[in-house]
C-alpha positions in Angstrom: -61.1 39.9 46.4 -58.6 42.6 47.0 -56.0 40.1 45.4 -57.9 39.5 42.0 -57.0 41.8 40.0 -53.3 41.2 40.9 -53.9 37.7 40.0 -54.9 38.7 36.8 -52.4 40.6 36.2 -50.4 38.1 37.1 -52.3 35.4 34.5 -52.1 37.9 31.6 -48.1 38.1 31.8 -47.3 34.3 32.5 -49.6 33.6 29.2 -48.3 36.6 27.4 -44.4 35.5 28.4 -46.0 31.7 27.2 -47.2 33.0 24.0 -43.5 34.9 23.6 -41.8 31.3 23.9 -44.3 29.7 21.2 -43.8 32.1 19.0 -40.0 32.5 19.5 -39.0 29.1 19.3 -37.1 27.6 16.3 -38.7 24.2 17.2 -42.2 23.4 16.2 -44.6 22.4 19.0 -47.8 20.6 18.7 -50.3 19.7 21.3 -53.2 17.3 21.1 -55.9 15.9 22.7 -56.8 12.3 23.9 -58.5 11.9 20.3 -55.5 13.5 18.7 -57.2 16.2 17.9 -54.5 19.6 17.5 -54.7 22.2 20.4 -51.8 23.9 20.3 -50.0 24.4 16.5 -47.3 27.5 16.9 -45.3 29.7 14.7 -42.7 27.6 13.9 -45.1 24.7 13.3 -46.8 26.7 10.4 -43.2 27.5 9.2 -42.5 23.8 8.8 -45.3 22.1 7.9 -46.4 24.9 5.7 -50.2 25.3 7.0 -52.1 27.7 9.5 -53.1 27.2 12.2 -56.5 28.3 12.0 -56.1 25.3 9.0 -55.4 22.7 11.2 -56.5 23.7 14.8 -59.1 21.0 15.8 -57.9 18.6 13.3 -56.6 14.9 13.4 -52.5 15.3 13.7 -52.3 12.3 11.5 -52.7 14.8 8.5 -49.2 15.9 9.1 -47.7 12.4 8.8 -47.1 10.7 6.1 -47.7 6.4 5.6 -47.5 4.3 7.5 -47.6 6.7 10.4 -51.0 7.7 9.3 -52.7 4.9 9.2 -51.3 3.8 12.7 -51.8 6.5 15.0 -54.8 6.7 16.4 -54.2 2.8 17.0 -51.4 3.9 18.9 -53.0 6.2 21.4 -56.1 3.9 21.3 -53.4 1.0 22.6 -51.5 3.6 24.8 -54.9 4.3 27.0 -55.7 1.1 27.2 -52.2 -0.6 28.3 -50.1 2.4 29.7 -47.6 0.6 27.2 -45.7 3.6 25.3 -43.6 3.7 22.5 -43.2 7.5 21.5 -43.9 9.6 24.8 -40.9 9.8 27.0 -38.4 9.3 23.8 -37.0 10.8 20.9 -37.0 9.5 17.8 -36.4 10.0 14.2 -39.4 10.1 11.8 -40.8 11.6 8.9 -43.2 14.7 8.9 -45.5 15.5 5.7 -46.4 19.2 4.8 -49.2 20.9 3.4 -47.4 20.4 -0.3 -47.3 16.7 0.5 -43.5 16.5 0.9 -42.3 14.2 3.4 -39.2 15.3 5.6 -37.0 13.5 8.5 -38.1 14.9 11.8 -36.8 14.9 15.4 -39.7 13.9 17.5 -40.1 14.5 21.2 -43.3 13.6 22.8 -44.5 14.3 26.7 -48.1 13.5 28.4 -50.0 16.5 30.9 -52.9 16.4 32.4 -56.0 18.8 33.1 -58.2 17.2 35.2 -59.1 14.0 34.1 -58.3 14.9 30.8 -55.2 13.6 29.1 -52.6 16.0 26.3 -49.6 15.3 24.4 -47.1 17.7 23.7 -44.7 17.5 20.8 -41.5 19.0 20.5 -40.2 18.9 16.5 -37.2 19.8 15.3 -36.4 19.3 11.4 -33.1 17.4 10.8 -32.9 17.9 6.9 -29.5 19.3 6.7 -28.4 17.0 9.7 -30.5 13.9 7.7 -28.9 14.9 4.2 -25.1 15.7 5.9 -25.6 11.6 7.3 -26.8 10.4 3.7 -23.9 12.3 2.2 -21.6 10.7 4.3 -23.0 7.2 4.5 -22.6 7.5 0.6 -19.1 8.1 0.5 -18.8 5.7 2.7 -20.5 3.4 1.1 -18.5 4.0 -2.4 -15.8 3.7 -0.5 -16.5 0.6 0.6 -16.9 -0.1 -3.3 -13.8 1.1 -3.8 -11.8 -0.9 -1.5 -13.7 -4.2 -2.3 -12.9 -3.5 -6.1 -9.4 -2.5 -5.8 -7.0 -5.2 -7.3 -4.6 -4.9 -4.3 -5.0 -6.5 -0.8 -6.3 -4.0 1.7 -5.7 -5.0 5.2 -6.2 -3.2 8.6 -5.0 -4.8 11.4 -5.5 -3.3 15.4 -2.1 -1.6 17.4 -1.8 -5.7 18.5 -1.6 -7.0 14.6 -4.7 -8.5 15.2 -7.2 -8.6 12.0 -9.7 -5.8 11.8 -11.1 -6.2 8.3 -9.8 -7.0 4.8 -11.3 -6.3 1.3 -12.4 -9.1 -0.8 -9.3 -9.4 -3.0 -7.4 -10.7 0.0 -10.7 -13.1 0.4 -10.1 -14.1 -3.2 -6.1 -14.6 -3.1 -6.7 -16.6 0.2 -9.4 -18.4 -0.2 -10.3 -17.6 3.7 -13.4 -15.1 4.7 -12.9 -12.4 6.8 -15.9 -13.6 9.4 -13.9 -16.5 10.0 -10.5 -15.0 10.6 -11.6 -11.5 12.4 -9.9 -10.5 15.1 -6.6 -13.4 14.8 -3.4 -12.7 14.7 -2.7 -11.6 10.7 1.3 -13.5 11.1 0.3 -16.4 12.5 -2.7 -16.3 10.7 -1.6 -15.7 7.1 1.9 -15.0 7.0 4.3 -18.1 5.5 6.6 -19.9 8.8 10.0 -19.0 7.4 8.7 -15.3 7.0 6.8 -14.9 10.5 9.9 -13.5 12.6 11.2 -11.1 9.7 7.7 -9.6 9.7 7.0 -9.2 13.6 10.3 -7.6 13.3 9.0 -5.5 10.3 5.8 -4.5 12.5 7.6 -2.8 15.2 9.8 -1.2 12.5 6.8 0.2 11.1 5.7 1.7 14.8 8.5 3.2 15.1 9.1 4.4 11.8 5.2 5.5 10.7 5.4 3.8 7.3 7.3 0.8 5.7 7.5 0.6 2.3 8.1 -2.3 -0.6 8.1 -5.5 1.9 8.1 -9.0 0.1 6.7 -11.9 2.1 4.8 -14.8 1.5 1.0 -15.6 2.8 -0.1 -19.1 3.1 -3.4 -19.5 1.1 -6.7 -22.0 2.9 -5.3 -24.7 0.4 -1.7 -24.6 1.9 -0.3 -23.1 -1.0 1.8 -20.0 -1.1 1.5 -16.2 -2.4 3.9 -13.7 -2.4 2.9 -10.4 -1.8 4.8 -7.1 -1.6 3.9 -4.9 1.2 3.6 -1.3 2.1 2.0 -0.4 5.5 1.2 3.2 7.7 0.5 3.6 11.4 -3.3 4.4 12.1 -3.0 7.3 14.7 -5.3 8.0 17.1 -5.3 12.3 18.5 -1.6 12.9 19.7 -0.3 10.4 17.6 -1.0 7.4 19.7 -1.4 4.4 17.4 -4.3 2.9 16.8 -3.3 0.1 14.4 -1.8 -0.7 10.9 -3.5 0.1 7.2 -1.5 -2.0 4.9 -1.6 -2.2 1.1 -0.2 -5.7 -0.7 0.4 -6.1 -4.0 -0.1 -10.1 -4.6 3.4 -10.3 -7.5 3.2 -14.5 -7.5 2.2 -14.5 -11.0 4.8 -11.6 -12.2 7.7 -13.5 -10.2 6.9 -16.7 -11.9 7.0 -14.9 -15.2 10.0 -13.4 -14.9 11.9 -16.5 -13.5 10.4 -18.1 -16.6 11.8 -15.6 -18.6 15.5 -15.4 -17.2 15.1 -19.6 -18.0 14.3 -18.8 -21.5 16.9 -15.8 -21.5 19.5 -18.5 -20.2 18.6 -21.1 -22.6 19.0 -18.6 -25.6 22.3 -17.6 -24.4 23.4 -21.1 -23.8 22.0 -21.8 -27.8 24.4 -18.3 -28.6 27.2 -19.7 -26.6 27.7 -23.0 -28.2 27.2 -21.2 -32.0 29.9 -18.9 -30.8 32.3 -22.1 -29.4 31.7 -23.3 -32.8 33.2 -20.6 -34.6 35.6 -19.7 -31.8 36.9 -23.4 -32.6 36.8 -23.2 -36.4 39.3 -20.4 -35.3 41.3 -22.3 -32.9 41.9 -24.8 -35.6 43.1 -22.2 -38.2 45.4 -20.4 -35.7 46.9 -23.9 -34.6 47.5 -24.8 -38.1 50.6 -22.8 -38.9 52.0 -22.6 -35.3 51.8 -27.0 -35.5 53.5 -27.2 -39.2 56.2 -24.9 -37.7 56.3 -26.7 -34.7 56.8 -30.0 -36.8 59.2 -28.2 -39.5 61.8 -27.8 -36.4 61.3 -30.9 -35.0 62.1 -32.7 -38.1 65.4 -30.5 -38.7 66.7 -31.4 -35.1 66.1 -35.0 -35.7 68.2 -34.5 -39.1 70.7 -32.6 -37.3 70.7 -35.6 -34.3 70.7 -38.3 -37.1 73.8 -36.7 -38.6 75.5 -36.8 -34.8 75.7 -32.9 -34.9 75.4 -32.7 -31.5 78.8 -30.7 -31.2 78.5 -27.8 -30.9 75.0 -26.8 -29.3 74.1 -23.8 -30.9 72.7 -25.6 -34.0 70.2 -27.0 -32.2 69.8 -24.2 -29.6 67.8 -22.0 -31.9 65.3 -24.4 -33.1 64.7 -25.6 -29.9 63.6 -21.9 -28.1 61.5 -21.5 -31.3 59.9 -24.5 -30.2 59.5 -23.4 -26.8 58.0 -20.1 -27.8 55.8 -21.9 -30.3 54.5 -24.3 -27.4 53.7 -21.4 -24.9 51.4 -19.9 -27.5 49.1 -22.8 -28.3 49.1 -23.2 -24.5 47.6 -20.0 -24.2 45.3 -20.5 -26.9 43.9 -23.4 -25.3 44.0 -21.2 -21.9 41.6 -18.9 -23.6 39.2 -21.6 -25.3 38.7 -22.9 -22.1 38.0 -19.6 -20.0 35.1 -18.6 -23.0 33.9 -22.1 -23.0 33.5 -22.3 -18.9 29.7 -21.5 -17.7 30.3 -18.2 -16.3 28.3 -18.6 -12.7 29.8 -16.7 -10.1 30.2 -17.8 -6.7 29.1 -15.3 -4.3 30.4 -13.5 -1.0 30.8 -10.3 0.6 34.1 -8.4 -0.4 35.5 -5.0 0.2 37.2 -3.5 -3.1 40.0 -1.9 -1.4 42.1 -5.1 -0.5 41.2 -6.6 -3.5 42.4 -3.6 -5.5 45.3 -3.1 -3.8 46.3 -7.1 -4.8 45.5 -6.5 -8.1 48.5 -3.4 -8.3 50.4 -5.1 -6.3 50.7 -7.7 -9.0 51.4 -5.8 -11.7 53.6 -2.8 -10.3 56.9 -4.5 -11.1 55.8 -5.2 -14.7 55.1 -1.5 -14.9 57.9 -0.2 -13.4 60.0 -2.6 -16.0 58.1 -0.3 -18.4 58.9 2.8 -16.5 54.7 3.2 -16.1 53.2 4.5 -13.6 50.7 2.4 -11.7 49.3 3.2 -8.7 45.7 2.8 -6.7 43.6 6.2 -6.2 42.9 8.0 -3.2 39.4 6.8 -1.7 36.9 7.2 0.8 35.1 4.0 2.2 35.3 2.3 -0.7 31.6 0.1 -1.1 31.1 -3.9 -0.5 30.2 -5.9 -3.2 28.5 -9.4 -3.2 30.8 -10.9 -6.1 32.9 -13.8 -7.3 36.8 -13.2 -6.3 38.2 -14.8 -8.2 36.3 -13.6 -11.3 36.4 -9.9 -10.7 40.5 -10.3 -10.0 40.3 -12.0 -13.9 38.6 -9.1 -15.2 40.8 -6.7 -13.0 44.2 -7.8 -14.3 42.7 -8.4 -18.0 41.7 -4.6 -18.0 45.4 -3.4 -16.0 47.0 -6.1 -18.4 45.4 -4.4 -21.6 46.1 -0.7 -20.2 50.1 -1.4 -19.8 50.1 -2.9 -23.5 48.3 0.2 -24.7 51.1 2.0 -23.6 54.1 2.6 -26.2 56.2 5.7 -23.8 57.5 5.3 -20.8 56.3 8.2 -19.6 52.5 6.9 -19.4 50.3 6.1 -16.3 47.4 3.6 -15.0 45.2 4.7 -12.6 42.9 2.2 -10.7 39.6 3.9 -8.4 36.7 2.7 -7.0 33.3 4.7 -6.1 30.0 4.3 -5.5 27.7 5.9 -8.1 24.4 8.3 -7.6 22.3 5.0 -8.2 24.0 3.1 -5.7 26.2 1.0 -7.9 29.7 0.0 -7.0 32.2 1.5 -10.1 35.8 0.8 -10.2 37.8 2.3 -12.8 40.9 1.2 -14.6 42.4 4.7 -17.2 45.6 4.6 -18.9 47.4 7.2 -21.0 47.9 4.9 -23.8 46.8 5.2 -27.5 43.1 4.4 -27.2 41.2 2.3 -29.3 40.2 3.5 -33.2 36.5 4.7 -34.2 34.1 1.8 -34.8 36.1 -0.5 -32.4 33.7 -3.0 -30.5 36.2 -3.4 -27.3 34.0 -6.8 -26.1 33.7 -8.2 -29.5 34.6 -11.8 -29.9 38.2 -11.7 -32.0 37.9 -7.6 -31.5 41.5 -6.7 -30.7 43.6 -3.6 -31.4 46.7 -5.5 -30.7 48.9 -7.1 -33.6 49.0 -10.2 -31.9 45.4 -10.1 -29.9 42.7 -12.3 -30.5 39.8 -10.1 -28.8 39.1 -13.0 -26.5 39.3 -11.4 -22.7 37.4 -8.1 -23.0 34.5 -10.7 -24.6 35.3 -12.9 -21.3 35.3 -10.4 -18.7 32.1 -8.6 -20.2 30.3 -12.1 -19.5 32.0 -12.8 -16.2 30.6 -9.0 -15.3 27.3 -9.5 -16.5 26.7 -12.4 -14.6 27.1 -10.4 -11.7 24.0 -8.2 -12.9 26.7 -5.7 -13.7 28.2 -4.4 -17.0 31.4 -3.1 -18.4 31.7 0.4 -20.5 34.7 2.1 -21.9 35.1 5.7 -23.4 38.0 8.1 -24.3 40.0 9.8 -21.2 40.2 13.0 -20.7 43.9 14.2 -22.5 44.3 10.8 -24.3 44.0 7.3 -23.2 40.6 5.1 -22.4 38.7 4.7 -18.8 37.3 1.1 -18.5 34.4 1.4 -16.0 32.8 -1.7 -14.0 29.6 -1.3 -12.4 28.5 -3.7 -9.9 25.8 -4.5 -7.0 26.9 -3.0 -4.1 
């Protein structure tokens, strides 16, 4: 007996040290009986569910749970005794608790069975998960708008794994396809989707894009569940994993079938209308022809009438007679064959025939061809200093027309001998091609349209080569300009595709 009141000493500080935890605890604990009656409601328990515990002590739990908990518990526990079969004790779950107010809350619920005696109790550990509950609706909501988003978005939204294999698509790409994502999942998206002719340029493309993070502006064709095709531009990004590792592809097409087809339609019609301008043009350029060749044929016959006069009257003695007439004829003849020269280059369908070409040869022909006439005219011609002068993708033939029409026209313009033509090429800030042909020479008048038809600020010009080589450059997707030089004289610029 010596030891008893040690003992309950002993007792009165393990409860007081019991009662210390209960009460300090963030977490609510409950503890019932084998009828579910409440035992044990602490602190925090009256903190969450908003009663006393003098209110509840004694009480079935049930009146802290909200339907259909309720109405099944005591079933539950009725079941438990009977089949040792358990479906709450040993676990956690998530479920909802009810307060005092009758507000119903998400809960954390951990339940564990004791014994005293013969005598079974249930201990639950609650913890509220509000925040937590309202930080996972929060999220699921964005992603579930998200998810709205991407399905509504009038572009293709593909994610593929780090092997090109298909994750998931939105339902545009399901729409453009024709092809579900349930039955493609997890194939390979090239030879899956992506057209035959296209497949290597784009496995290519896809280790591009590993090594470069993001490709941009990619045009390829898909291959729809119908066989036919779509073509789709296509800009994609590396999915990183922590350290950069990749994880996979996001990729974002832009399905451009329709607007292709719309604008080849459109360069037909543009076609057909210049082809309708072209022959209204012939027709006047030939109502021209004919007037010009009027008076250079009557003259023509006019001296060929007076040297068969002079031949019927046996003046063949001496020559000079017949000398003049005949060189007038000759110069006569050279013009209308350059008329019909002329008629012929405006009337030709000007479709160029494309291939690589570096402008430095081809500029250096070009002055070589013409230096002597210069030099006859004491003009200085010569090509500019240049760096690596750009590649073109043009017709040869057709940009050495335009090139000697402009160095042609930029000799003529000059009336001293003291004057110069410069020829340069350069690449401008857009990445165009530009080569320049400036002279010193008189330059052209206000108002003057340089690439008018029958513009010409020559006295014996008929405006027909500047009109020509504008043409020739435009069907290169180019174009020709002109301005004033700096000091006197006019720059012709020609910008093409490098």
């Amino acid at each position: 007996m010596r030891d008893t009141p040690e003992a309950l000493h002993d007792l009165r500080v393990a409860d007081a040290r019991w009662h210390a935890v209960l009460a300090a605890t963030r977490d609510a604990i409950i503890a019932i009986d084998g009828d579910a009656r409440i035992t044990l409601f602490n602190a925090a328990a009256e903190l969450m569910f908003g009663y006393r515990a003098d209110q509840v002590l004694g009480r079935n739990v049930n009146q802290l749970m909200p339907p259909p908990y309720r109405d099944e518990h005591d079933e539950y526990l009725r079941r438990y005794r009977r089949t040792g079969e358990a479906h709450a004790i040993g676990r956690i779950r998530n479920v909802q608790g009810r307060r005092a107010t009758g507000e119903v809350f998400p809960i954390e619920l951990s339940v564990t069975e004791f014994h005293l005696g013969k005598m079974p109790f249930y201990t639950a550990i609650i913890r509220e998960v509000s925040e937590r509950q309202a930080l996972v609706d929060s999220l699921r909501s964005e992603r579930d708008f998200a998810e709205c988003l991407i399905d509504a978005a009038p572009v293709i939204v593909l994610v593929l794994d780090e092997k090109g294999r298909i994750v998931r698509f939105n339902r545009f790409l399901e729409c453009v396809s024709g092809r579900r994502l349930e039955s493609v999942r997890g194939g390979d998206w090239v030879s899956t989707f992506v057209a035959p002719r296209d497949q290597r340029r784009i496995r290519t493309l896809q280790a591009r894009n590993r090594a470069e993070r993001i490709v941009r502006n990619q045009l390829c064709a898909i291959v729809t569940a119908d066989g036919h095709e779509r073509q789709i531009v296509w800009s994609s990004n590396v999915l990183s994993r922590a350290g950069g590792v990749p994880r996979g592809y996001l990729c974002i097409g832009e399905d451009v079938t329709d607007h292709l087809s719309a604008e080849c339609e459109l360069r037909e019609l543009e076609q057909a209308r210049q082809e309708r301008e072209r022959l209204a043009e012939i027709g006047a350029f030939t109502a021209k022809i004919v007037h010009d060749l009027g008076s250079p044929l009557a003259a023509l016959s006019l001296q060929t009438q007076l040297i068969l006069r002079r031949a019927q009257r046996g003046e063949f003695q001496p020559v000079a007679p017949v000398e003049g007439p005949a060189e007038r004829i000759q110069q006569t003849l050279s013009r209308l064959s350059k008329l019909v020269r002329e008629l012929s280059e405006f009337a030709h369908d000007q479709r160029p025939q494309l291939q690589t070409l570096s402008l430095r040869p081809l500029l250096r022909s070009c002055v070589e061809l013409w230096t002597p006439l210069a030099a006859d005219r004491g003009i200085s011609l010569r090509l500019a200093e240049m760096g690596t002068p750009p590649r073109v993708r043009a017709d040869e033939a057709m940009i050495r027309r335009v090139l000697d029409n402009l160095i042609k026209n930029a000799l003529e313009s000059i009336e001293e001998e003291t004057g110069e033509v410069i020829v340069s090429a350069f690449t401008s800030d857009s990445g165009m091609a530009g080569i320049a042909v400036e002279d010193s020479g008189s330059g052209g008048r206000a108002g003057f349209d340089a690439f008018g038809m029958f513009e010409s600020t020559k006295a014996n010009g008929r405006g027909i080569g500047l009109f020509v080589a504008k043409q020739m450059i435009e069907a290169h997707g180019g174009r020709i300009e002109h301005a004033p030089r700096a000091g006197g004289g006019t720059v012709f610029r020609v910008w093409l595709p490098a």
